[in-house]
C-alpha positions as CSV (number, residue, x, y, z in Angstrom):
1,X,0.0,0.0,0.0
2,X,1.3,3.1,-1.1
3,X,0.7,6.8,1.3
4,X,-1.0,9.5,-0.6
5,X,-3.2,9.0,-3.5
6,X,-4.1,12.0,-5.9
7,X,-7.4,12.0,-7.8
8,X,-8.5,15.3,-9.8
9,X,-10.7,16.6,-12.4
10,X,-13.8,19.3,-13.2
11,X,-16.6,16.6,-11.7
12,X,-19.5,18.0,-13.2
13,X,-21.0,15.9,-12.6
14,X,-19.2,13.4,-10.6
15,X,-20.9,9.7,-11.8
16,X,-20.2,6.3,-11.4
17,X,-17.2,6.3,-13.2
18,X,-15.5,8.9,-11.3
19,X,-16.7,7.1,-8.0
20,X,-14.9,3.8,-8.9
21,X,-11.6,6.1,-9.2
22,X,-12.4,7.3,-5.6
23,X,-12.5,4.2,-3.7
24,X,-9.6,2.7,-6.2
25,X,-7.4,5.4,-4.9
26,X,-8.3,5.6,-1.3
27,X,-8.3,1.4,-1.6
28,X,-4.5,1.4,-2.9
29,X,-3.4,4.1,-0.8
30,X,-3.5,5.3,3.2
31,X,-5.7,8.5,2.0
32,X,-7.2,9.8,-0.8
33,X,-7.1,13.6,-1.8
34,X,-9.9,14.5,-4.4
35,X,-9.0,17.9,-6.0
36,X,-12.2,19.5,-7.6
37,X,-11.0,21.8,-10.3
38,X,-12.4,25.1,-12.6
39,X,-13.1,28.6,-13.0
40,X,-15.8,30.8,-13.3
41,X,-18.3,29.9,-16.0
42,X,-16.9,26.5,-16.8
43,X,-18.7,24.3,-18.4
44,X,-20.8,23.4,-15.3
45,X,-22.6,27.1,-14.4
46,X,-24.8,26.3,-17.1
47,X,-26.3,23.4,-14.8
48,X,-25.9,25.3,-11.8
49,X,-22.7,23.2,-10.8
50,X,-20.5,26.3,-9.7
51,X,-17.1,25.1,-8.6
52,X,-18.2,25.9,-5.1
53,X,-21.2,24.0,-5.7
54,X,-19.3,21.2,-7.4
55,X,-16.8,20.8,-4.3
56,X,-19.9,21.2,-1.7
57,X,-21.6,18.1,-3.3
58,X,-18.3,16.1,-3.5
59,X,-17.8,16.8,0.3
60,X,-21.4,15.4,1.1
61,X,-20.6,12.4,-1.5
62,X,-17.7,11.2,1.1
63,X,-18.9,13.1,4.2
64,X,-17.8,10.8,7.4
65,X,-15.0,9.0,5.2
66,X,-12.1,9.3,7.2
67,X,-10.0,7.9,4.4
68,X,-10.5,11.0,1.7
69,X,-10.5,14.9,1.6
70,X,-12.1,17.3,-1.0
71,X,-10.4,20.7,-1.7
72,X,-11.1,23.1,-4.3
73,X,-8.7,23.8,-6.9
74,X,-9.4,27.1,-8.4
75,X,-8.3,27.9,-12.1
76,X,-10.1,31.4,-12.5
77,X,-7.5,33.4,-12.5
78,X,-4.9,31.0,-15.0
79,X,-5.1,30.7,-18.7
80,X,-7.2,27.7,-19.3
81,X,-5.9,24.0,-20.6
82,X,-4.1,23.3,-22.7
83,X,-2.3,26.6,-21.4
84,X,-0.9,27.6,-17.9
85,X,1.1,24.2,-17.3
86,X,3.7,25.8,-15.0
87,X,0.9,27.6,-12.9
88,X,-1.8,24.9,-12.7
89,X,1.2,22.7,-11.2
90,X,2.1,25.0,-9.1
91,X,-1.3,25.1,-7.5
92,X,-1.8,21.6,-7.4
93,X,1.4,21.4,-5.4
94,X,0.2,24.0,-2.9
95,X,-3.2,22.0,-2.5
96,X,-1.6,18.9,-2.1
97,X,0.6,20.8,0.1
98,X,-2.3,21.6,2.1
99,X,-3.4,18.0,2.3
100,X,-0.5,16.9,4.1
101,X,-1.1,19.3,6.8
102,X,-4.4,16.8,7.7
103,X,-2.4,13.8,7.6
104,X,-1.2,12.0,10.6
105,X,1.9,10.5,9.1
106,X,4.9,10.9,6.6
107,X,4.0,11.2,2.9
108,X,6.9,9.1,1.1
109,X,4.6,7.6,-1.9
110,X,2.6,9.3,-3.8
111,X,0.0,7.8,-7.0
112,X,-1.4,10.5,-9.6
113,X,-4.6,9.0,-11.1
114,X,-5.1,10.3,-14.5
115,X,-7.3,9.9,-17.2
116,X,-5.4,11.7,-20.1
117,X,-1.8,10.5,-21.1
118,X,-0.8,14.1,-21.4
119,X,-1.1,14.6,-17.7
120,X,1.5,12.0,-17.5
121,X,4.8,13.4,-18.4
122,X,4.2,17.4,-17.3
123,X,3.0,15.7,-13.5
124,X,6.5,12.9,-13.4
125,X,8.6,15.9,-14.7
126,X,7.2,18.7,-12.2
127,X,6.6,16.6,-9.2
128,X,10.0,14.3,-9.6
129,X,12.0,17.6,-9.3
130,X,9.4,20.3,-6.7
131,X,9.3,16.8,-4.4
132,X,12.3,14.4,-4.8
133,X,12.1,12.9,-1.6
134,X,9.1,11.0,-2.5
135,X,8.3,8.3,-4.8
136,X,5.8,9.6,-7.6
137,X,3.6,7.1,-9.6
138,X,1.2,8.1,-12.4
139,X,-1.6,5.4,-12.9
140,X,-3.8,5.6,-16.5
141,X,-7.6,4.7,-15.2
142,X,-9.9,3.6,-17.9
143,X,-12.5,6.0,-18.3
144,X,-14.4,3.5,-20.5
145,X,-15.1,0.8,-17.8
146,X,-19.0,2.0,-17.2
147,X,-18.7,3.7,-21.1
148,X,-19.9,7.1,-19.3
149,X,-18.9,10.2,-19.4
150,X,-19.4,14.1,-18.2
151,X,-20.0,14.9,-21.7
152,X,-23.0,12.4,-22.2
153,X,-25.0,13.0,-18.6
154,X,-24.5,16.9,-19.2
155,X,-26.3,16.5,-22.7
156,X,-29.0,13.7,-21.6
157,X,-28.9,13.8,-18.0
158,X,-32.6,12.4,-17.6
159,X,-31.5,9.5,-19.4
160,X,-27.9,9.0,-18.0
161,X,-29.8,9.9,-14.2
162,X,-28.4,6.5,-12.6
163,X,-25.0,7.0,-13.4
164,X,-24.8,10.5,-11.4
165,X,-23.8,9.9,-7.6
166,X,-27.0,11.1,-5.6
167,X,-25.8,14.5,-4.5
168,X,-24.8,15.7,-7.9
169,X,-28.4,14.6,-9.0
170,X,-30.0,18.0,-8.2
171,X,-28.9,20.0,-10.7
172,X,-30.6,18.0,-13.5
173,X,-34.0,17.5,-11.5
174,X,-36.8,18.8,-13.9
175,X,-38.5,21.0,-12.0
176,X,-42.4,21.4,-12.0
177,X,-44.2,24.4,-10.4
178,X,-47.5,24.2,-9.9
179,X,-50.0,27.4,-9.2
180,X,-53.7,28.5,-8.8
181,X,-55.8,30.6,-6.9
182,X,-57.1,28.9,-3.8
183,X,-59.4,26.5,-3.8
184,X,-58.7,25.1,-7.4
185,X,-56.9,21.5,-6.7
186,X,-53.3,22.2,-7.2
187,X,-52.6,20.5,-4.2
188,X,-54.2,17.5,-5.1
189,X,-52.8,17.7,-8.5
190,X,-49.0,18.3,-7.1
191,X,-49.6,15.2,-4.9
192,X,-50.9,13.0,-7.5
193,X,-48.3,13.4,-10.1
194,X,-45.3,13.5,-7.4
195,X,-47.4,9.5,-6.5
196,X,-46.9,9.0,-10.4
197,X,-43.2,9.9,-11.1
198,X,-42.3,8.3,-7.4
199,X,-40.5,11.3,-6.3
200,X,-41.0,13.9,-3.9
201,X,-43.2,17.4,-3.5
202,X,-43.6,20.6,-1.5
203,X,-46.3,21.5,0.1
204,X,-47.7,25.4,0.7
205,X,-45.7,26.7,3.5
206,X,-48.0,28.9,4.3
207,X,-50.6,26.8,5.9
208,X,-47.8,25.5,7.9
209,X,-46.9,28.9,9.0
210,X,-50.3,29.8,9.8
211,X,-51.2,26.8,11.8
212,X,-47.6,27.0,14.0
213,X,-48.4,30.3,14.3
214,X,-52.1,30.7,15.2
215,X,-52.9,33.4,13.1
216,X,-55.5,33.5,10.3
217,X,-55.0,34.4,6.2
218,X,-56.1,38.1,7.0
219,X,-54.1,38.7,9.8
220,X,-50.4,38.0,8.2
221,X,-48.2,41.6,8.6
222,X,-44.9,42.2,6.8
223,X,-43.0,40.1,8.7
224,X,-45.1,36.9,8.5
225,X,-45.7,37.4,5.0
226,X,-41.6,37.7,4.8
227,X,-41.4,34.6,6.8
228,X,-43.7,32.6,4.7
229,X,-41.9,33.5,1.4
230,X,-38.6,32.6,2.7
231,X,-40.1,29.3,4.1
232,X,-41.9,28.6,0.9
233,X,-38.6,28.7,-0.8
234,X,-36.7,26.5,1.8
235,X,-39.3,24.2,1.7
236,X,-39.2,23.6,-2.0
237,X,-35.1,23.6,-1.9
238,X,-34.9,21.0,0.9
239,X,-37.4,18.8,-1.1
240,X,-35.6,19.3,-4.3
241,X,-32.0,18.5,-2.8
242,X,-34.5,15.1,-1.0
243,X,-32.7,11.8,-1.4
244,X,-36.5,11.3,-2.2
245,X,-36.3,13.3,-5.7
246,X,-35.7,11.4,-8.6
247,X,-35.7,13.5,-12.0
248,X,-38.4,15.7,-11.4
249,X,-40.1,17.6,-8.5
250,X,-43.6,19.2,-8.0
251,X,-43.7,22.2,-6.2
252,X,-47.0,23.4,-4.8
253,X,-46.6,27.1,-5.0
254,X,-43.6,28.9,-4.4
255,X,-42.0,33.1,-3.2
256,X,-44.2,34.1,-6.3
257,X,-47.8,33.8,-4.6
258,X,-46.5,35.5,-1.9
259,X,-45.5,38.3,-3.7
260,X,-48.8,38.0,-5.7
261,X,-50.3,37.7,-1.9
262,X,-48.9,40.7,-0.5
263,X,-49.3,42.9,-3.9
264,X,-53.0,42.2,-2.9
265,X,-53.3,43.0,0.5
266,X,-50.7,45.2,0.9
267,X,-50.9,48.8,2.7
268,X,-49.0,51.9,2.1
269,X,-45.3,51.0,1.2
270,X,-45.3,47.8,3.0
271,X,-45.1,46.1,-0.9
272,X,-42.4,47.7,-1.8
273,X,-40.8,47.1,1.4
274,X,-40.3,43.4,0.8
275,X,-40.6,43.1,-3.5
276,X,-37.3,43.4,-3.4
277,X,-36.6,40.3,-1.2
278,X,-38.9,38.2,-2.7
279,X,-38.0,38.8,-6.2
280,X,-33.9,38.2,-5.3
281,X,-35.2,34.6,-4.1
282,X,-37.7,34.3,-7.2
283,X,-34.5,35.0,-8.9
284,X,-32.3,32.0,-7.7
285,X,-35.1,29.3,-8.4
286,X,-35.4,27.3,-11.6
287,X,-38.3,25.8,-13.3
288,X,-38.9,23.7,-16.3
289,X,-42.4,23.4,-16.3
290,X,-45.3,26.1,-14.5
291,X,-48.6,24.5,-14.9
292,X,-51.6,27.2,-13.9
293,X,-54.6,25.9,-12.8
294,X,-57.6,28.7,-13.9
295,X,-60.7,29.3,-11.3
296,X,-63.6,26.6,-11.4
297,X,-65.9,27.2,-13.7
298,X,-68.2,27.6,-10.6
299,X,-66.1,30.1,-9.3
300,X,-67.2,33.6,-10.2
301,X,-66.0,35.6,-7.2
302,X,-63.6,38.8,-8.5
303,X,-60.9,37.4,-6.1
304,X,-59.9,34.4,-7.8
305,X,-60.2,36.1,-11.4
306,X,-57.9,38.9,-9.8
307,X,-55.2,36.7,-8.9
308,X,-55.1,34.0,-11.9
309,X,-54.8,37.2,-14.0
310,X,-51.6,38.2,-11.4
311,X,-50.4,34.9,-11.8
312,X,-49.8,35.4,-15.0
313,X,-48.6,38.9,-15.3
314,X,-46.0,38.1,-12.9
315,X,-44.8,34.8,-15.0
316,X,-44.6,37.0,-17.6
317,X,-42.7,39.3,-15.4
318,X,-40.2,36.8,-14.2
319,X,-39.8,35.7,-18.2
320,X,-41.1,32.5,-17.7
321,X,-44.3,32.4,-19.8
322,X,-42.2,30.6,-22.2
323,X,-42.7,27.4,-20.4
324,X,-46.1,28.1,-18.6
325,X,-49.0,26.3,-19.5
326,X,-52.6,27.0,-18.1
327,X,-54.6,23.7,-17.5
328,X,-57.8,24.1,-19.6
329,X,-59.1,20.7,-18.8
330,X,-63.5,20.9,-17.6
331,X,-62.2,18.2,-15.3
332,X,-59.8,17.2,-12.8
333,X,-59.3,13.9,-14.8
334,X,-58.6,16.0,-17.5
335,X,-56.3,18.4,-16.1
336,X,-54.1,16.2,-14.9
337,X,-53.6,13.8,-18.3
338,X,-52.8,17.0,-19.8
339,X,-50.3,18.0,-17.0
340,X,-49.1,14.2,-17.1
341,X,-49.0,14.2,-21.0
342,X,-46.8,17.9,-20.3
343,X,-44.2,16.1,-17.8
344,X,-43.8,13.7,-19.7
345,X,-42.2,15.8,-22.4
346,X,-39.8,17.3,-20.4
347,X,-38.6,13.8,-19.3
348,X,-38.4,12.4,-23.2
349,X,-36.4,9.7,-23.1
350,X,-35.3,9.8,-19.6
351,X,-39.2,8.8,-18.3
352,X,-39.4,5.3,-16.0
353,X,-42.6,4.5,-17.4
């Protein structure tokens, strides 16, 4: 067994593959170092997979293994591969560097695992002269064991979904939002389609809020109606990031209808007070799909007219009419085939069943 092994690369997403690599090098070695590596606006911003997101998920991947550590490698501020050798070594050093510090014992052997031949020679040839007191080995791994790749789950992650270690899985989850005015059955409808796809849902946070808190729809001030936004959008995060979500999530409502809420019932400035709050955590969510369920046909009271028509002024708003779609079904039967028929769209090729 040898002391130290190194394992690096971008990760995003870390899959299967990658995994294999992981327990290889901690396996053949006393402890593993994992070096997640990029810049800003590499190739995984576009899924959400910042480098600090990337290295955040790797941590909770091997969280409680006492055998590995994840550090960040950041390349921002270097000229990108195939450029900026002699820096990009230099940095790897320093982290590695830094990985010793954790270590209980003396690092004499050390085993590079790379998946590109041209890492070998520039890693023998800088290592075998910064650190000539230890033994350096670089090891080719196969990257075609599982025939996988980064490439291939970035491009068709719905279909490649089981290959993707769990907490990397969230930043391909399809997500669905569901909305309405009260009383017309998008809670039912969220519930039954998270039953279909077998994965999980939000509830509306604000009932929760209201029931812990013993106070009635008309009573809610400023700063429940800031509370209940910020819950609502904790509430759908947490159920999104659930070990319980698998390729898509329902959301029943979301910081939008509270907005749409308080635009309503608002006095004086206290709108304005909090638009700004709710629209900067509007901002950081991501939706695939917004179903809008219109007011019963039963339902002719101005309140529920008013707010479907907010609804969709603030979709619009937020630039996400694109991929609304208002239910138009008489029934409920028929609202949700056509809802099902919609999901099932956005899965393609990726759907269970």
């Amino acid at each position: 067994m040898r002391d130290l092994g190194i394992y690096f690369g971008t990760f995003a997403p870390c899959h299967v593959g990658h995994f294999e690599q992981i327990v290889r090098a901690k396996r053949e070695n006393r402890h593993a170092l994992v070096i997640v590596s990029g810049y800003e606006g590499d190739r995984g911003n576009t899924y959400g997979m910042s480098l600090d997101n990337r290295v955040k998920a790797m941590r909770q991947l091997l969280r409680n293994d006492e055998n590995v550590s994840v550090i960040k490698l950041d390349e921002t501020d270097i000229p990108r591969y195939p450029h900026g050798w002699e820096p990009w070594l230099e940095m790897l050093a320093e982290k590695i560097s830094q990985g010793f510090d954790g270590l209980d014992f003396k690092v004499g052997k050390m085993t590079y695992y790379v998946g590109e031949e041209e890492y070998i020679d520039p890693l023998r040839n800088f290592f075998d002269e910064k650190w000539s007191g230890i033994d350096t080995r670089i090891t080719m791994v196969d990257r075609k064991i599982l025939g996988i790749s980064g490439t291939s789950i970035r491009e068709e992650p719905i279909l490649n979904w089981d290959y993707v270690t769990r907490p990397f899985r969230r930043f391909f989850v399809q997500n669905v939002l569901v909305l309405g005015a009260p009383a017309t059955g998008k809670s039912s409808l969220v519930q039954d389609l998270a039953r279909r796809y077998s994965t999980s849902y939000s509830t509306e946070y604000a009932k929760e809020y209201r029931a812990a808190q013993h106070v009635a729809a008309d009573e809610l001030d400023v700063k429940d109606l800031h509370a209940v936004g910020i819950g609502q959008f904790e509430n759908n995060k947490r159920n999104i990031h659930s070990p319980g979500t698998r390729k898509v999530f329902f959301a029943d409502t979301d910081v939008m209808m509270t907005k749409i809420y308080m635009k309503m019932h608002a006095v004086g400035d206290e709108f304005h007070q909090l638009k700004s709050v709710f629209d900067y955590f509007i901002d950081l969510q991501n939706w695939s799909l917004v179903l809008v369920l219109p007011p019963r046909e039963n339902d002719k009271s101005e309140y529920s007219a008013t707010m479907h028509q907010m609804i969709l002024e603030e979709l619009e708003l937020q630039g996400l009419k694109y991929v609304t779609h208002t239910l138009e079904g008489e029934s409920y039967r028929d609202q949700y085939q056509e809802a099902h028929s919609l999901v099932d769209e956005i899965l393609k090729d990726g759907k269970d069943n």
